[in-house]
C-alpha positions in Angstrom: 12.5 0.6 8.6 9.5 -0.1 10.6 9.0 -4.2 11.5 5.3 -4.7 11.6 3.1 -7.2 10.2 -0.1 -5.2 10.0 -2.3 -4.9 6.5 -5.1 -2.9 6.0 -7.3 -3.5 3.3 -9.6 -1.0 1.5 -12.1 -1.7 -0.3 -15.8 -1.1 -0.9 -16.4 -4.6 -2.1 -17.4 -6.2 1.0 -16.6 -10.0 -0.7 -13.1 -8.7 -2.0 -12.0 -7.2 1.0 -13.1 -10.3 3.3 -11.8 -12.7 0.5 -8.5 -10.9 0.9 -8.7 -10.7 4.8 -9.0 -14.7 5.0 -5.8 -15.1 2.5 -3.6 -12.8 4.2 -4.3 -13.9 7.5 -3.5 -17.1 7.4 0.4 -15.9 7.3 0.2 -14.4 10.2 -0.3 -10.9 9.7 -2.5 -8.4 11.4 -5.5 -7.6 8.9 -7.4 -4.2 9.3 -10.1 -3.5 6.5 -11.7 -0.2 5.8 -14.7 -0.2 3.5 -13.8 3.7 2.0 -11.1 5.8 1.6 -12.8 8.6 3.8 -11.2 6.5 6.9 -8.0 5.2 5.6 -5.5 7.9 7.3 -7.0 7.4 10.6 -6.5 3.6 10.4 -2.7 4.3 8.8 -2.1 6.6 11.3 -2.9 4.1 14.1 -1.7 0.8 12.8 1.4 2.1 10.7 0.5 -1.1 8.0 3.6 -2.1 6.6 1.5 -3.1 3.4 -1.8 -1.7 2.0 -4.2 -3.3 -0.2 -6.4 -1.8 -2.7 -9.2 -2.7 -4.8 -10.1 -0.5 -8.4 -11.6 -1.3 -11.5 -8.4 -1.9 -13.2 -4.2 -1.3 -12.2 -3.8 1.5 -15.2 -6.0 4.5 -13.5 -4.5 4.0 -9.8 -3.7 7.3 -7.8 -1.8 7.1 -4.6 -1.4 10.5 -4.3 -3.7 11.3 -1.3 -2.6 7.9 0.0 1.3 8.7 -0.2 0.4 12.0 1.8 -0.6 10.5 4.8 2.6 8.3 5.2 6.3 9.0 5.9 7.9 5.2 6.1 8.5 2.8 3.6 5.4 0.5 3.0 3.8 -1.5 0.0 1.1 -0.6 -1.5 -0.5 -3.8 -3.5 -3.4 -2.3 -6.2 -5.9 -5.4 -7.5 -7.9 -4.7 -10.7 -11.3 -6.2 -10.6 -11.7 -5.4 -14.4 -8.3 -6.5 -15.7 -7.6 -9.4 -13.6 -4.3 -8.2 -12.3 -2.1 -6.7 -9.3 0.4 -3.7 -9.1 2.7 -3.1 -6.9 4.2 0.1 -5.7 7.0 0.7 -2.8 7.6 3.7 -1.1 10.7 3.6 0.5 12.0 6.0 3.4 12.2 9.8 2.2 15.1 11.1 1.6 16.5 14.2 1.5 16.5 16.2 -1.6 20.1 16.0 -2.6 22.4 15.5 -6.1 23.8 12.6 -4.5 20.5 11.5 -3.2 18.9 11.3 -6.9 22.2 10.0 -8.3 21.7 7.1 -6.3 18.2 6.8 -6.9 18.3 6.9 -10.6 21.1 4.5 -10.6 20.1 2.1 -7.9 18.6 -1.1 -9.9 21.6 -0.5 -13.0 24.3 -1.4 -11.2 
């Protein structure tokens, strides 16, 4: 698992994403903001964020799709919802190979 400490924030809200910038900071982490998505695989590509933030009207219509295809470790993806007032939190941990055993144990990991 990669050990970084770098963030990057996107956002096109310009208040959000320096509101967000100043919280995360102060724990010590690297902050990189992007203003659009157009940009966001050069920046993952060079920073490797170990988290990502992302602003959207609300948590129910998020698609990470596009985002997922430009990454192949584990990271955190943290969604905010300007219109529903809440966060969602997705994890994409290290791919594996496409086994039985492999989606035995991912089926069964949290039920046991």
């Amino acid at each position: 698992m990669r050990e970084n400490r770098n963030i990057l924030i996107i956002s096109n809200r310009p208040l959000l994403r320096e509101g967000v910038k100043l919280i995360i900071k102060d724990i010590t982490f690297t902050v990189v903001i992007v203003s659009n998505e157009l940009s966001e695989s050069r920046f993952i590509s060079e920073y490797s964020p170990s988290v990502i933030v992302v602003d959207r009207p609300n948590t129910k219509d998020v698609k990470l799709d596009r985002l997922f295809r430009s990454i192949d470790y584990p990271v955190k993806v943290v969604v905010i919802g300007w219109d529903d007032d809440k966060i969602a939190i997705f994890s994409r941990t290290a791919l594996g190979k496409a086994t039985r055993e492999n989606l035995i144990e991912a089926i069964t990991e949290n039920f046991y």
